[in-house]
PDB file with SEQRES, HELIX, SHEET and CRYST1 records, atoms N, CA, C and O in Angstrom:
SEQRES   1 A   46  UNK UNK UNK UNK UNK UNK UNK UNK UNK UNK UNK UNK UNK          
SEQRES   2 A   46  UNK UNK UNK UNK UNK UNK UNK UNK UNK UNK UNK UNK UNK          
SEQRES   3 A   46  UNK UNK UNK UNK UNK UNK UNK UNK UNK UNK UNK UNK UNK          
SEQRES   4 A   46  UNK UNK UNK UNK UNK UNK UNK                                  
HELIX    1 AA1 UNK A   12  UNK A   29  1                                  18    
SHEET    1 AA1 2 UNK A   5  UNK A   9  0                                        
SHEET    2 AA1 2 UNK A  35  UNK A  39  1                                        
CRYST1    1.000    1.000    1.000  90.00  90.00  90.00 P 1           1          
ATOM      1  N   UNK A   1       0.851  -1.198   0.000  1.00  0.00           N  
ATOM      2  CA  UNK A   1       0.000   0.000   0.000  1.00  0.00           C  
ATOM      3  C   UNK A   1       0.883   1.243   0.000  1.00  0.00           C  
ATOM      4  O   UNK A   1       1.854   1.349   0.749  1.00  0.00           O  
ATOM      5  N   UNK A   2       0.499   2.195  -0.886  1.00  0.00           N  
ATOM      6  CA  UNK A   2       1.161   3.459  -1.030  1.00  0.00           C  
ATOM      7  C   UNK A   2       0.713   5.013  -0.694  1.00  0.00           C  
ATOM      8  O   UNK A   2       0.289   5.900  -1.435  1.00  0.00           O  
ATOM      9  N   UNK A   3       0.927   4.990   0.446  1.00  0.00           N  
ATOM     10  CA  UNK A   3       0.501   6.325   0.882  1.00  0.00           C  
ATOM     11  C   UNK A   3       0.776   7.726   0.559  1.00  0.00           C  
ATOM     12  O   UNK A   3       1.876   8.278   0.573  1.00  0.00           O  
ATOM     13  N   UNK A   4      -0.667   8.366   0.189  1.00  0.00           N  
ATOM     14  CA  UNK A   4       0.299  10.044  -0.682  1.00  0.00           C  
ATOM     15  C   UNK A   4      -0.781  10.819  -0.400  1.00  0.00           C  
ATOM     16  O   UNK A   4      -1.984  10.686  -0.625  1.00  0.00           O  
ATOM     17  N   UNK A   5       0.091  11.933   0.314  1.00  0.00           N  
ATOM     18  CA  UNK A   5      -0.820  13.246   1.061  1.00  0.00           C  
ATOM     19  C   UNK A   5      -0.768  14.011   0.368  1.00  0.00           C  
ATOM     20  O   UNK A   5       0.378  14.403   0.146  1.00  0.00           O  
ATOM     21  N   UNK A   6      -1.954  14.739  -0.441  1.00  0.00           N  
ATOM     22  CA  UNK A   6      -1.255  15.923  -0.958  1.00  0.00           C  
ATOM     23  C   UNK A   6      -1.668  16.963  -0.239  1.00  0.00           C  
ATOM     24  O   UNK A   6      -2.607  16.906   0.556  1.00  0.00           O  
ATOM     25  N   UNK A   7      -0.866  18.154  -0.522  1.00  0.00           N  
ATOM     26  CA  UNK A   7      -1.183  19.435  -0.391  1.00  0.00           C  
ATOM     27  C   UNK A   7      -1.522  20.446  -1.190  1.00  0.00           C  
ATOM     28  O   UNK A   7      -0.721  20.777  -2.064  1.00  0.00           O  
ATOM     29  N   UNK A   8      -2.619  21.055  -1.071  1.00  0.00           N  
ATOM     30  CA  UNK A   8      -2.879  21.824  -1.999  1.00  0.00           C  
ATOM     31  C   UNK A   8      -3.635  22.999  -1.621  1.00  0.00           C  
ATOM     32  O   UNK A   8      -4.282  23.173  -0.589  1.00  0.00           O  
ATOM     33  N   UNK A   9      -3.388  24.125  -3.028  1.00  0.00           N  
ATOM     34  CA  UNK A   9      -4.521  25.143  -2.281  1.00  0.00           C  
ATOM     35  C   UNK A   9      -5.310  25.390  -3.021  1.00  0.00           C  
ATOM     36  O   UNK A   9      -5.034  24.890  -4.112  1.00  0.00           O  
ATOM     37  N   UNK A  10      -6.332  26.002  -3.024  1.00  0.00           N  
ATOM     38  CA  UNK A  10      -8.035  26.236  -2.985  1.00  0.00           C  
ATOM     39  C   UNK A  10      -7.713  26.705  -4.891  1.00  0.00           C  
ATOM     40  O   UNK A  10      -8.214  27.822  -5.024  1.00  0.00           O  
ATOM     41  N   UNK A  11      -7.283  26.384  -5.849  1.00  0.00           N  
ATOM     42  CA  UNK A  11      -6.524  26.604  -6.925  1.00  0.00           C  
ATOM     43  C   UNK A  11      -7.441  25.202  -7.602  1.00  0.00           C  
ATOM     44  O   UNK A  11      -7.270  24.041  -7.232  1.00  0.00           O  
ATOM     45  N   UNK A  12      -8.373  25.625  -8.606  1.00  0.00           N  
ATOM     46  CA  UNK A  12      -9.132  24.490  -9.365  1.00  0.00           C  
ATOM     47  C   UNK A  12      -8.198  23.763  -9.758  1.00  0.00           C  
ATOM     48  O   UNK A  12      -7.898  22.652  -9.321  1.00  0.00           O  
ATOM     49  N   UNK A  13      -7.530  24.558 -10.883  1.00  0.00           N  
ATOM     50  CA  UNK A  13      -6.274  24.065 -12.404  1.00  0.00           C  
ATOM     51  C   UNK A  13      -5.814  22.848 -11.390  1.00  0.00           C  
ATOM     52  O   UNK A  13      -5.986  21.631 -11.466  1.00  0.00           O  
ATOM     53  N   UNK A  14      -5.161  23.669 -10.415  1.00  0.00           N  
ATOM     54  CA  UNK A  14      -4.069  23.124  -9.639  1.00  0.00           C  
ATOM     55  C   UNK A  14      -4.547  21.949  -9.314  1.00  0.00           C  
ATOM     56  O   UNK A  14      -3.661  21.288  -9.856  1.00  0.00           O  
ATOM     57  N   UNK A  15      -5.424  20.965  -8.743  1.00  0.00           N  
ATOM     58  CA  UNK A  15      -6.316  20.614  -8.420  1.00  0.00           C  
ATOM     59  C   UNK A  15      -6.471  19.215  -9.192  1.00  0.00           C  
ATOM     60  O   UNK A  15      -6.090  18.100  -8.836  1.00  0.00           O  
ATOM     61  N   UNK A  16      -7.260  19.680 -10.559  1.00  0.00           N  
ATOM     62  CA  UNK A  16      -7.372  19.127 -11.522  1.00  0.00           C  
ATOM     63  C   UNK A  16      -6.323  18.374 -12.630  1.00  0.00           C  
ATOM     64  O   UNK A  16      -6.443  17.254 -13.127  1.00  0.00           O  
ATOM     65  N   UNK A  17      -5.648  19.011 -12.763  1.00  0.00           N  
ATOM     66  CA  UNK A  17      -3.597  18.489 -12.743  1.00  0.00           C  
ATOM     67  C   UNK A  17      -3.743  17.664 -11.606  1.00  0.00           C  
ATOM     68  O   UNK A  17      -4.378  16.696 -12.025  1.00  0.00           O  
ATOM     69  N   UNK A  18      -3.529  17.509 -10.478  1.00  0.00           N  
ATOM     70  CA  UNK A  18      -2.930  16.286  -9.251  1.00  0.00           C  
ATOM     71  C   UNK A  18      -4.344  15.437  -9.417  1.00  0.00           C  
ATOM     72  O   UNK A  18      -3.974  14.298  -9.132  1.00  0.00           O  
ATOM     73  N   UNK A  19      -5.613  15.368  -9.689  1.00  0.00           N  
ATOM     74  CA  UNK A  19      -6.370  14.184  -9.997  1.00  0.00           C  
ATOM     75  C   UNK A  19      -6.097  13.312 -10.995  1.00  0.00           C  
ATOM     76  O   UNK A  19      -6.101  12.088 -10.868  1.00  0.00           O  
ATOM     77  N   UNK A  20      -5.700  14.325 -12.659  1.00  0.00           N  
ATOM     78  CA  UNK A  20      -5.104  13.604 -13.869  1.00  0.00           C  
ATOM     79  C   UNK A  20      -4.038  12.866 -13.329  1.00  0.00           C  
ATOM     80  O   UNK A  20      -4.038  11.662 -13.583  1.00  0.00           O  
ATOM     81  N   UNK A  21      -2.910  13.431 -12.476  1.00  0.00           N  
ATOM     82  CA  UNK A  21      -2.189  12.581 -12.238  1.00  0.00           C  
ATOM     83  C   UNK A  21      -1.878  11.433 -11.668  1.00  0.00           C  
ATOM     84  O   UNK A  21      -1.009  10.587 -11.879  1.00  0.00           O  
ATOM     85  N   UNK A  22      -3.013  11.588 -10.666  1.00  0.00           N  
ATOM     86  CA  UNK A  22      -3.359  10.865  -8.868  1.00  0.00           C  
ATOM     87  C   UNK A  22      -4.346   9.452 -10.382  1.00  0.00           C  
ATOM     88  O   UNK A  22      -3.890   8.388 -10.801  1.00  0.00           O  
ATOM     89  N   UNK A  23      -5.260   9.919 -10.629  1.00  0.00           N  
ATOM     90  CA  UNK A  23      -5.945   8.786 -11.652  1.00  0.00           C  
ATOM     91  C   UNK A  23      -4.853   7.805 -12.159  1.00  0.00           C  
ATOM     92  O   UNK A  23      -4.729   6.646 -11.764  1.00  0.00           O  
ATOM     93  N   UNK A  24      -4.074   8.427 -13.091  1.00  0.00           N  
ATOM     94  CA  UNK A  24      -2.855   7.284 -13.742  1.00  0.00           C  
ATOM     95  C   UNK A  24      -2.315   6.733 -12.724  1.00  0.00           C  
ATOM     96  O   UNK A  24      -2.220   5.539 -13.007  1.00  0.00           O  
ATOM     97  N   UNK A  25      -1.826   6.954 -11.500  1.00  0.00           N  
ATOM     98  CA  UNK A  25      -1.377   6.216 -10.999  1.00  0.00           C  
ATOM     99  C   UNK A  25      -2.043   5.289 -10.174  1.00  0.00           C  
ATOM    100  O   UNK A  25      -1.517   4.355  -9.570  1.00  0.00           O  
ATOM    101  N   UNK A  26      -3.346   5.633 -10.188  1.00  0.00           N  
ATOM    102  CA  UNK A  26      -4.072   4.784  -9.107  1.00  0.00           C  
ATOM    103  C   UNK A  26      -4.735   3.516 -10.267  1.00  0.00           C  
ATOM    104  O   UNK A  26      -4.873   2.352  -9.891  1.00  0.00           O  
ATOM    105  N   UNK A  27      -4.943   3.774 -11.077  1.00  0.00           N  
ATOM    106  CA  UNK A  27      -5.410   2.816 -12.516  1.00  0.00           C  
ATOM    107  C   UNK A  27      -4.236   1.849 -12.835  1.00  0.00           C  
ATOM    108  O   UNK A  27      -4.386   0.635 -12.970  1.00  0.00           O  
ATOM    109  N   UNK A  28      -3.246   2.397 -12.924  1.00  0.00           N  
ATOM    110  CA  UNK A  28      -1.682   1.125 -12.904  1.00  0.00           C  
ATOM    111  C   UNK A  28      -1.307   0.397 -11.931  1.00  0.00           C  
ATOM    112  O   UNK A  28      -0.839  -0.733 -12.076  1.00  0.00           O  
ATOM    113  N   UNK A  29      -1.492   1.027 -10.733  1.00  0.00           N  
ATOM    114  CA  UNK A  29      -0.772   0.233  -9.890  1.00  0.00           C  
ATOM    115  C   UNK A  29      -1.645   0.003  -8.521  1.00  0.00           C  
ATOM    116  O   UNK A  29      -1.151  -0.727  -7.663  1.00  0.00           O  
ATOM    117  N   UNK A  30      -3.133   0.698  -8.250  1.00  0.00           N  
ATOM    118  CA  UNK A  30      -4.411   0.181  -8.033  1.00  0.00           C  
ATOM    119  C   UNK A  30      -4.286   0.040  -6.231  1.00  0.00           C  
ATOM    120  O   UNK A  30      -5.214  -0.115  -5.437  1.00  0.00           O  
ATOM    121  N   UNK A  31      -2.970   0.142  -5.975  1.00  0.00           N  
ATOM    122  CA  UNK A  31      -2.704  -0.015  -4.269  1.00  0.00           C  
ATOM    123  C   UNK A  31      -2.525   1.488  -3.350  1.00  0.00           C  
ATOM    124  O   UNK A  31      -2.185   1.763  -2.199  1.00  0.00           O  
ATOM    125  N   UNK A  32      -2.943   2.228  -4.517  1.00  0.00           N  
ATOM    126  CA  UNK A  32      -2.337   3.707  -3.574  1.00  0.00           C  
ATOM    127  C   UNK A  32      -3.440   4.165  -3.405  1.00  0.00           C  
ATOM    128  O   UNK A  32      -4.373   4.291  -4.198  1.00  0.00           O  
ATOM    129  N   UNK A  33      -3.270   4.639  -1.480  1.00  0.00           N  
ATOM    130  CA  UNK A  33      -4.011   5.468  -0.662  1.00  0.00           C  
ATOM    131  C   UNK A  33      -4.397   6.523  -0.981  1.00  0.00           C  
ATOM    132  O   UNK A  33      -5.296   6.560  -0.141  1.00  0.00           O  
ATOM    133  N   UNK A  34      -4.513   7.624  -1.592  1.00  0.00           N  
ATOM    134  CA  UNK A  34      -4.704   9.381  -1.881  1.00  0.00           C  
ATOM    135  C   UNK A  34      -5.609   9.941  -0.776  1.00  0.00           C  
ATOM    136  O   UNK A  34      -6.791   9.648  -0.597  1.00  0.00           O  
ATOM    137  N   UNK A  35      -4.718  10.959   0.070  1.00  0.00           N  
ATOM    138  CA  UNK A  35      -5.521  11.837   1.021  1.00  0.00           C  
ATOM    139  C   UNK A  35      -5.007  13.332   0.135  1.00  0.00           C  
ATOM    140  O   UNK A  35      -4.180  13.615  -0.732  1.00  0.00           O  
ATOM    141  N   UNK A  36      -5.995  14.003   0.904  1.00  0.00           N  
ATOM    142  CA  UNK A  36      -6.208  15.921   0.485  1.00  0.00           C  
ATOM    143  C   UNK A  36      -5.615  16.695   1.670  1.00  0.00           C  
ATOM    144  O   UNK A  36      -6.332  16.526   2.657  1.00  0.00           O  
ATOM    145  N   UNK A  37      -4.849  17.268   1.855  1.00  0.00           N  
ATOM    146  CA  UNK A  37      -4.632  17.915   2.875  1.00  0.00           C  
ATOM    147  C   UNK A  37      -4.592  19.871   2.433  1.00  0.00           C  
ATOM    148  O   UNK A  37      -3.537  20.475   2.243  1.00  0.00           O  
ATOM    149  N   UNK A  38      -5.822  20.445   2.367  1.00  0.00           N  
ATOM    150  CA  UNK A  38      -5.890  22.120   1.995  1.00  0.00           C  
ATOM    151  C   UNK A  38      -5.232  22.490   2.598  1.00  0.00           C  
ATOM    152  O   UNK A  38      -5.249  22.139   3.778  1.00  0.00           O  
ATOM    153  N   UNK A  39      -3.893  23.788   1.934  1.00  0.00           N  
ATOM    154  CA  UNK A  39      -2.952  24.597   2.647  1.00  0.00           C  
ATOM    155  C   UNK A  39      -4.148  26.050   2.023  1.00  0.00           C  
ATOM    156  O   UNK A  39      -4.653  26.297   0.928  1.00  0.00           O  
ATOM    157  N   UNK A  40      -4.194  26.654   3.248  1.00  0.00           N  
ATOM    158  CA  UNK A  40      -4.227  27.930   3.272  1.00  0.00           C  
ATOM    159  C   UNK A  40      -3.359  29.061   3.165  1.00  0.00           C  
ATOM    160  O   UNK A  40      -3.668  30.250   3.083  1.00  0.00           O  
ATOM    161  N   UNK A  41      -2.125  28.478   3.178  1.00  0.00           N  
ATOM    162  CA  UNK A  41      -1.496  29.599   2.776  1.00  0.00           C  
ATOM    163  C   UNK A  41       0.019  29.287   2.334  1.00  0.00           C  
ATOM    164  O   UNK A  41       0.846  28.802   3.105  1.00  0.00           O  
ATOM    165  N   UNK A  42       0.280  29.631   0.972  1.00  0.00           N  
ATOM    166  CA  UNK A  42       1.303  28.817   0.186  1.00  0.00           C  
ATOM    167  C   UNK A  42       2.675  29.175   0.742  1.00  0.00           C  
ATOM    168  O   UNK A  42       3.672  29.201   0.020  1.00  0.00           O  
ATOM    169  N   UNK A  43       2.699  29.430   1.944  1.00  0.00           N  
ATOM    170  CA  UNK A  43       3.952  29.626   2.655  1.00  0.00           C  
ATOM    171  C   UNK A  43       4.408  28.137   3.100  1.00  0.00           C  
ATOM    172  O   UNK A  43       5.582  27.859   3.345  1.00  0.00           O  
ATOM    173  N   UNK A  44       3.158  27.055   3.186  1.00  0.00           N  
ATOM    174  CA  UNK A  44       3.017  26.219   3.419  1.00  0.00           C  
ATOM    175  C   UNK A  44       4.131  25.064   2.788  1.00  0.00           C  
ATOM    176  O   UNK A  44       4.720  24.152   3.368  1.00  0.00           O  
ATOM    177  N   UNK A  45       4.153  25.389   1.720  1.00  0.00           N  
ATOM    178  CA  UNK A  45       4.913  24.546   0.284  1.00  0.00           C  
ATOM    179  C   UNK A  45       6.253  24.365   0.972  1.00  0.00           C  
ATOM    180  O   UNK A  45       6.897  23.319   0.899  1.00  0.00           O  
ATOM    181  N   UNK A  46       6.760  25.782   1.859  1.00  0.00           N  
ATOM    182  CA  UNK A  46       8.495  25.477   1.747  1.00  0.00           C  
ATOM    183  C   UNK A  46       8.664  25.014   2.778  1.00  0.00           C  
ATOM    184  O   UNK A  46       9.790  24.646   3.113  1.00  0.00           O  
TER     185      UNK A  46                                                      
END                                                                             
């Protein structure tokens, strides 16, 4: 099992990019976890 948190902020595009991506990988290899974790404030990132 493969665990992956993302972070993200309130940003559709942004969003929509990490599902396209989060999809391919969950369709190939079918064992990975995906949680959401909303940053409020992109100070967050560093």
């Amino acid at each position: 099992m493969i665990k992956a948190i993302i972070n993200y902020n309130d940003i559709n595009d942004e969003f929509r990019r990490m599902n396209d991506i989060l999809g391919v990988l969950q369709y190939k290899y079918k064992n990975i976890d995906v949680s959401y974790n909303k940053v409020k404030n992109k100070m967050n990132y560093l």
